[in-house]
N, CA, C and O of each residue as an XYZ file, in Angstrom:
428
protein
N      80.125    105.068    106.575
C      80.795    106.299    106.214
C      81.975    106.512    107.152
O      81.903    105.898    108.217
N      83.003    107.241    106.956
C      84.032    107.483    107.378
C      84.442    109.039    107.259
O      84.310    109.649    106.198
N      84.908    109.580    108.334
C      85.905    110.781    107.897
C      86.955    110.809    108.315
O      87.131    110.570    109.510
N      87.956    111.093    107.517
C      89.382    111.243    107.270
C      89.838    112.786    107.917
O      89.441    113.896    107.561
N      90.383    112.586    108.519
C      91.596    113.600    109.623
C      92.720    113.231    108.943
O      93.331    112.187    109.169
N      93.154    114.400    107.757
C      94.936    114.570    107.613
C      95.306    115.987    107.849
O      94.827    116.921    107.207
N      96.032    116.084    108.638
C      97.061    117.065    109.184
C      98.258    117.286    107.915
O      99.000    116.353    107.607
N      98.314    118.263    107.422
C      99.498    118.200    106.176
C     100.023    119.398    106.055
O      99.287    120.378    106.174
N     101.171    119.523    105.838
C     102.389    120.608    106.385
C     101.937    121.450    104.811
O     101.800    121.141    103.627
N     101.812    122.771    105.747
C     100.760    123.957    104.705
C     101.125    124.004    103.645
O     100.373    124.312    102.720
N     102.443    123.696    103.479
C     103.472    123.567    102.034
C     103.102    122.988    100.808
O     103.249    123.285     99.622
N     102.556    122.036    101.466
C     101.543    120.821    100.801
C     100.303    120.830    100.556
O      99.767    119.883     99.979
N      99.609    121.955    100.973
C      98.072    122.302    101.168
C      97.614    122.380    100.186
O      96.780    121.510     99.935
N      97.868    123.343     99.202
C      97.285    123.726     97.807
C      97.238    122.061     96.951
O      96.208    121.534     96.532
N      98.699    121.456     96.854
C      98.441    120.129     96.034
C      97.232    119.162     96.481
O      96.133    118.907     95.988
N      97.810    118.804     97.447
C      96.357    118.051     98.334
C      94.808    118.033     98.147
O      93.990    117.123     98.007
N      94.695    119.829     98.215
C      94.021    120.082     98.151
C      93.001    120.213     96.759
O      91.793    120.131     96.539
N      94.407    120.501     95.864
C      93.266    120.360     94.352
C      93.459    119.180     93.581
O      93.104    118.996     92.416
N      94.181    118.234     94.501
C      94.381    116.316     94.042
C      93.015    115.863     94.466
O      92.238    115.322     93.680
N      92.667    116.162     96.069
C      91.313    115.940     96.483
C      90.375    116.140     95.173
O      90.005    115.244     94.413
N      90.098    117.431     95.093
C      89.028    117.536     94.417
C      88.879    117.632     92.866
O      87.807    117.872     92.311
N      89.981    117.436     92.270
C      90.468    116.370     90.983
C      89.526    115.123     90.960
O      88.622    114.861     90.168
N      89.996    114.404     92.079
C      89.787    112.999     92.119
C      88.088    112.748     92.981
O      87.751    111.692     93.517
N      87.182    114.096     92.905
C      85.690    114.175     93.412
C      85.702    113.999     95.075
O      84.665    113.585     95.594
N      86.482    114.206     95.647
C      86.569    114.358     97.419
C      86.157    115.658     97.941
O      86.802    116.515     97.336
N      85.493    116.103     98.661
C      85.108    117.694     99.067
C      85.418    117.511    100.260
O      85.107    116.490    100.873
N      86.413    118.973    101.006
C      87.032    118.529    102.009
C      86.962    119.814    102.923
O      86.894    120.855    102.269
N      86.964    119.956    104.195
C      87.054    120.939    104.986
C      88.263    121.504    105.364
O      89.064    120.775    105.950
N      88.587    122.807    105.116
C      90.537    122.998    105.339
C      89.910    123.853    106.459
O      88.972    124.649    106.493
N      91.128    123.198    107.709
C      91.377    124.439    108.967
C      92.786    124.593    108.939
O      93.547    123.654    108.702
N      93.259    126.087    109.242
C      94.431    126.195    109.349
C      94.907    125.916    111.212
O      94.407    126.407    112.225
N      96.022    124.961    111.048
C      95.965    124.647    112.533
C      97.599    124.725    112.512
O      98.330    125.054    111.578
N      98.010    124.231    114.124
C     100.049    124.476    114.109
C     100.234    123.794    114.516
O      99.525    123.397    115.440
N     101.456    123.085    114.071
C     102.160    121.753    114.656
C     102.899    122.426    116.484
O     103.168    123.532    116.953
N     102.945    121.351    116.848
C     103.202    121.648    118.657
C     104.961    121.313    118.261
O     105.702    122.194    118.698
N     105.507    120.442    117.686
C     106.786    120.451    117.588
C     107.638    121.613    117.427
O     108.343    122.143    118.286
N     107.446    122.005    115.953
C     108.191    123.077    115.103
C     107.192    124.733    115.048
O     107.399    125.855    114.583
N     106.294    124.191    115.659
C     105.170    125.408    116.010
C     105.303    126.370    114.406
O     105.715    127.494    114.118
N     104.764    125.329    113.710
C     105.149    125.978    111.962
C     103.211    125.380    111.538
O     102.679    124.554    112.280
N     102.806    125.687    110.888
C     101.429    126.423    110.095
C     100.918    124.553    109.729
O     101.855    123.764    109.845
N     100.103    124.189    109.490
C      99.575    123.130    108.916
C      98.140    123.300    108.049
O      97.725    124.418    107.744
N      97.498    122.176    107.721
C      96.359    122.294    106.983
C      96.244    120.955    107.517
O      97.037    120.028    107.350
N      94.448    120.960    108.622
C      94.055    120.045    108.672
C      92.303    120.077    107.679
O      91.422    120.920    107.508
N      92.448    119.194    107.411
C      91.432    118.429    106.263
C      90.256    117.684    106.370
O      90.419    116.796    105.533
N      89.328    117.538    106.821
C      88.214    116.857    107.185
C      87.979    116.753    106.076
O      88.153    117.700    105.310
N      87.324    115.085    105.501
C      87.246    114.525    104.198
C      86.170    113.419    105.145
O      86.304    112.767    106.181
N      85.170    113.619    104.233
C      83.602    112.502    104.636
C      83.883    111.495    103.479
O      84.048    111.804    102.299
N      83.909    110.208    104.021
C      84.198    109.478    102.323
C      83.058    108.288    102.984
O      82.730    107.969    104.127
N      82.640    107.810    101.496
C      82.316    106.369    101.611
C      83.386    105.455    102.091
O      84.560    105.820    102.049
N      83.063    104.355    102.517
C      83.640    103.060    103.075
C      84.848    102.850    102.308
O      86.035    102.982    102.605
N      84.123    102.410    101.007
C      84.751    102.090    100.029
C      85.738    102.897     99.059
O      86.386    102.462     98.106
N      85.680    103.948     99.475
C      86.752    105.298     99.125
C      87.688    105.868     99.868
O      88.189    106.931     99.501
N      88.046    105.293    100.950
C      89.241    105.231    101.784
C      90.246    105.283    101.512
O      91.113    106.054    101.922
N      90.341    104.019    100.358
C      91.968    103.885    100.210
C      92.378    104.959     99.218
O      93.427    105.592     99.340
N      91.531    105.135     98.255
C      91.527    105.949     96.948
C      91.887    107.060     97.756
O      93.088    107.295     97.624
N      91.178    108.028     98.733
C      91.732    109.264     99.119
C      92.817    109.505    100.017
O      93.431    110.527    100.323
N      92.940    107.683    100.541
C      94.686    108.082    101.446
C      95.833    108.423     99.872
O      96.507    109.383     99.498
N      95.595    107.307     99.441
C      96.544    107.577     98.033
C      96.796    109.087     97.520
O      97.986    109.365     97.368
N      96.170    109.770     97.324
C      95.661    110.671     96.957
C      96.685    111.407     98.076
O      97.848    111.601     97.722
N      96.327    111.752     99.210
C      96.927    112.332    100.357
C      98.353    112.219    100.202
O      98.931    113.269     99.920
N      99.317    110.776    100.372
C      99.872    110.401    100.090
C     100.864    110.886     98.636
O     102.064    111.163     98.655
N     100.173    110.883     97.731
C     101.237    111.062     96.461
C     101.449    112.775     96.336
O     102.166    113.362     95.525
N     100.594    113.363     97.398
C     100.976    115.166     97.130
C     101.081    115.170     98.498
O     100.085    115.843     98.763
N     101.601    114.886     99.605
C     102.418    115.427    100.954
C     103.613    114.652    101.198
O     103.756    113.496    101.596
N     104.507    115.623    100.845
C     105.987    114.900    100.646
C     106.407    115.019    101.660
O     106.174    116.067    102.262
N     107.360    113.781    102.389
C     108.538    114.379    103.211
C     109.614    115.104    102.506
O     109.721    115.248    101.288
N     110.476    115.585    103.528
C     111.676    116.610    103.242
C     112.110    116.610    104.269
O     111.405    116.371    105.249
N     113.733    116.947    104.381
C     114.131    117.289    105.816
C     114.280    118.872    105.523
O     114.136    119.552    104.507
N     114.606    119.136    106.758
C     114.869    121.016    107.204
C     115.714    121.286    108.354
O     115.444    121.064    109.535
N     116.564    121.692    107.960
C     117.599    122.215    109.253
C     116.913    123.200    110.172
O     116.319    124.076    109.544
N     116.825    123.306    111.603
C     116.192    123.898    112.748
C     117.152    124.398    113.725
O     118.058    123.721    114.211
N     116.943    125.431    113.944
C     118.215    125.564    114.993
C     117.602    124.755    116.368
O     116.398    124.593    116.568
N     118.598    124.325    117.193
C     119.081    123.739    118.035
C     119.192    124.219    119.296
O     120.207    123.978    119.950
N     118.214    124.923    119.779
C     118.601    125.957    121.126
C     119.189    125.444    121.926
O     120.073    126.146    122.418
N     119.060    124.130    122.440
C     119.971    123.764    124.050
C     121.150    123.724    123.683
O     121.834    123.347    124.634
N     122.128    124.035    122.242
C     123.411    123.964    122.439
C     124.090    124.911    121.234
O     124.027    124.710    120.022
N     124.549    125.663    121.721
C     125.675    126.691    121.427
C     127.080    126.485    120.885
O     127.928    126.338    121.765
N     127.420    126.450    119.894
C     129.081    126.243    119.351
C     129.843    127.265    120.576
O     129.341    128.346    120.884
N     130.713    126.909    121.008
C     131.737    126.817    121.518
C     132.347    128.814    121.227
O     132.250    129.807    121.949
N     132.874    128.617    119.988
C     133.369    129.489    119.594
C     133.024    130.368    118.951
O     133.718    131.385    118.943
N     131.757    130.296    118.131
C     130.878    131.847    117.445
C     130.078    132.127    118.197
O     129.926    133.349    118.209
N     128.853    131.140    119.510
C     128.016    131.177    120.263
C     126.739    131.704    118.630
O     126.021    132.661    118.340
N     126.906    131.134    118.368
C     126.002    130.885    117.448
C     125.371    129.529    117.866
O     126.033    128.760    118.564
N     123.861    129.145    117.384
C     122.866    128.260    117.692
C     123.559    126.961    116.596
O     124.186    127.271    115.583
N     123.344    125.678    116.958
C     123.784    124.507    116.056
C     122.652    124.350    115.511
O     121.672    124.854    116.060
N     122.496    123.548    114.190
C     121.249    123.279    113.620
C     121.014    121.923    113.217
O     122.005    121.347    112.768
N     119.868    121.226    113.271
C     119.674    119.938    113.324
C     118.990    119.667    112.282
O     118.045    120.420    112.043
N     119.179    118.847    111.616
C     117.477    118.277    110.844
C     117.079    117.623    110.988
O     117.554    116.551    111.363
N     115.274    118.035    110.643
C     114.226    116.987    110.898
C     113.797    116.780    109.739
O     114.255    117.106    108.644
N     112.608    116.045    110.117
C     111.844    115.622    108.489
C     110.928    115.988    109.049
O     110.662    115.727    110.222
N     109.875    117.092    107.809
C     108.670    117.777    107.789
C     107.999    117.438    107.009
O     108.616    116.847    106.123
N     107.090    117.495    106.868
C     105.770    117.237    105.853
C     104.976    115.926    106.051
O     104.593    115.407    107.100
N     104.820    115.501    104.682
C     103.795    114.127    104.834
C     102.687    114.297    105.481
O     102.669    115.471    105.854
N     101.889    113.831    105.765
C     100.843    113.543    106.584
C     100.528    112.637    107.550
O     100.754    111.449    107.321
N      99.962    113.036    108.775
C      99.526    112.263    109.525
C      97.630    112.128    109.706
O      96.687    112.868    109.989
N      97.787    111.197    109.466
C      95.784    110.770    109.771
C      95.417    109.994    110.308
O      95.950    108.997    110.796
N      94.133    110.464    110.283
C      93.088    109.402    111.078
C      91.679    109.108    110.268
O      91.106    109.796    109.424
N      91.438    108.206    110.672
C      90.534    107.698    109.744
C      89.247    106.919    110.997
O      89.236    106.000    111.816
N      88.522    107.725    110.597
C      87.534    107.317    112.110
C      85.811    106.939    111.598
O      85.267    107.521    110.660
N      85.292    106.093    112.253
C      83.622    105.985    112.035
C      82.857    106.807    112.105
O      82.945    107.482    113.130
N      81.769    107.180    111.137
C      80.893    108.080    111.401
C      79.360    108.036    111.749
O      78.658    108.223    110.756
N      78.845    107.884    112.630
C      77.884    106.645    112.923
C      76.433    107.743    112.822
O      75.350    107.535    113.369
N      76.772    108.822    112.036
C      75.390    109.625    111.360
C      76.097    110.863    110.818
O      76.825    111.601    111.482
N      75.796    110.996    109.551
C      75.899    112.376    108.836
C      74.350    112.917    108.338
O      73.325    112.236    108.381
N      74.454    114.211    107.893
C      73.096    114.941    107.805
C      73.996    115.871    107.111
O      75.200    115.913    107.364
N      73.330    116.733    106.100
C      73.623    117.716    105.033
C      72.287    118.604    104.786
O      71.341    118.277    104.070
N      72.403    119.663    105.451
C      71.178    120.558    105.320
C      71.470    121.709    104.091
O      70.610    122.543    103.810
């Protein structure tokens, strides 16, 4: 057995979330915050068989999109409005983990 750790930008939560259980995955949502952009996430605890791994990265995968997003830029200031510059990053997608589970129990 295995459980799956995906972290997925909250934006993305609802799809994920009813692709999961579309496709028979039952999953644990915590709302948690990225340390970068200190912006909202949805992490996911997913118990899968061995053999259902790949099926629920896919899954993960085809509903957490990247995107970029302009951020302001605090260490640097335009010159002449002193207004903040803005940068973009790329948000979303998912990051996981996929780890051994060396005993489950369901009471």
């Amino acid at each position: 057995m295995k459980l799956i750790l995906a972290i997925v930008n909250k934006d993305d939560a609802n799809m994920v979330s009813g692709a999961l259980l579309e496709q028979g995955f039952f999953a644990t949502k915590l709302a948690t915050t990225g340390g970068f952009l200190k912006v909202g996430n949805t992490t996911f605890l997913i118990g899968v068989d061995e053999r259902d791994v790949d099926r629920a990265l896919e899954c993960i995968k085809l509903h957490a999109s990247k995107r970029t997003q302009a951020v302001p830029e605090v260490s640097s200031y335009s010159a002449m409005e002193m207004m903040p510059t803005t940068i973009q990053v790329t948000v979303g997608g998912a990051t996981i983990f996929v780890l051994d589970v060396d005993r489950f129990e369901k009471y």
